[in-house]
C-alpha angles and dihedrals in degrees: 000000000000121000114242096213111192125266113259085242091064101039092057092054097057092053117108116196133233134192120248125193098223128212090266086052099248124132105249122185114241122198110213130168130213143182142153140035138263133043108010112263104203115203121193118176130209141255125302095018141063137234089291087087095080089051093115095049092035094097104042098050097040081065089063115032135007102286114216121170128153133188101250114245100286099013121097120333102351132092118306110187119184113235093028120146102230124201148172097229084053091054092041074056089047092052093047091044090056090051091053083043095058094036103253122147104146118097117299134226127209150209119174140162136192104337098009089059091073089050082052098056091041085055086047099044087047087049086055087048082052095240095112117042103221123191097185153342128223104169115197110201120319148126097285088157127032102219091055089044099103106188125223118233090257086059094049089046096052093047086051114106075244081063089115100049086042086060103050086053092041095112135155094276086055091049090049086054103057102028082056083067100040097049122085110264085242099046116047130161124264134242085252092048090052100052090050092048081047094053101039083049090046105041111102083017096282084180095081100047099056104101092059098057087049094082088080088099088057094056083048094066078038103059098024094111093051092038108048084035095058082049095052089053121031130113090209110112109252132182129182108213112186156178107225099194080069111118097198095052109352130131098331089049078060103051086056094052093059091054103052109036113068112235096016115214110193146144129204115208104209109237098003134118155193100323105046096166091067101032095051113007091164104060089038082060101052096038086051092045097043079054102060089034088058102020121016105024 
């Protein structure tokens, strides 16, 4: 049965806001969403998006866990201020001062995808140095290692030193674009989606801040020792669900995976790609589902 989701207009009106202290010590307002009740779902959503991107999944697992869920500093909704040195470690802050925001200090779990995959694996690798307590770990796809991470031309061209003037240009023709090559053949965007990814992107003018989160792939190379080491040896339940048409971390960024993490857990979803909680919310749901019931109740 198809998952309703819930329009962009709606989603935004049930947001509330909260203050983080930023890197550069400034106060920056922060939009979050939450719903439910039970152990705390923690949603984190990828690059170049927003939260928006769990609408589909919002409901019936709100039905099930605390859903928490905020729209990273310069992504959505949130503060997107122009200069800002973005970084992975300050969002993995951002996601830990929401917890302590909202009054949750019992174990987390988490779901996460793209972007939020690297904030995934910092909060991991604190929960191994003993400063998060994690219950458990489903990644959707994402970079999880730097040498499978194969790059679209956008990306390239945001990490360029033309990356500025890439972003400026950076509009919803050029989204469609690429999101056309990273979706699965079968499952493309609408017209509607489209224009919700192109106005949580261009709201605060994003734009022109995009070629400051996309370090991210730097911090990547940076962190890929602690990372993919907290990964080899935790005790935490973890799970790769993903959408092997995806040309960014698709099926060879599986097949990595399975070499490198003792014990892989993962799931391919047939025909589907880089954003499989859009594409197939349904069979995100049940996979995730099928995981807490067996591994992570």
């Amino acid at each position: 049965m198809a998952l309703a989701g819930i329009a962009l207009r709606d989603w935004r009106a049930q947001g509330r806001d909260f203050t983080f202290r930023a890197n550069d010590r400034q106060d920056r307002a922060i939009r979050y969403w939450s719903a439910g009740s039970g152990a705390p779902l923690l949603l984190v959503h990828g690059f170049p998006t927003a939260s928006w991107d769990w609408h589909y999944l919002w409901q019936p697992l709100a039905e099930r866990y605390r859903l928490i869920a905020c729209d990273m500093l310069g992504f959505g909704d949130s503060a997107k201020p122009k200069g800002h040195d973005y970084r992975i470690l300050e969002q993995a802050d951002l996601q830990q001062a929401l917890l302590e925001h909202l009054g949750v200090h019992e174990p987390v779990h988490l779901l996460v995808h793209d972007y939020g995959n690297s904030v995934g694996q910092e909060l991991l690798a604190r929960h191994e140095e003993g400063g998060f307590a994690l219950a458990s770990l489903v990644f959707l796809n994402g970079g999880l290692f730097p040498e499978t991470h194969r790059a679209v031309l956008s990306q390239k061209l945001l990490l360029s030193p033309f990356g500025s003037l890439f972003g400026r240009l950076f509009d919803r023709k050029r989204l469609a674009q690429n999101f056309a090559k990273v979706f699965g053949p079968q499952t493309q965007p609408s017209e509607a989606e489209l224009d919700a990814f192109w106005e949580l992107i261009r709201h605060n003018d994003g734009p022109r801040v995009m070629h400051r989160l996309i370090h991210y792939i730097l911090d990547r190379r940076q962190h890929r020792k602690r990372w993919v080491g907290a990964m080899q040896r935790t005790s935490v339940p973890l799970r790769l669900i993903d959408g092997p048409e995806d040309p960014i971390s698709g099926a060879h960024m599986v097949a990595r995976y399975r070499e490198l993490i003792p014990q892989p857990d993962t799931v391919e979803l047939p025909g589907i790609g880089h954003y499989p909680q859009v594409e197939t919310p349904e069979q995100v749901l049940q996979h995730y589902l099928a995981f807490r019931q067996e591994r992570a109740p």
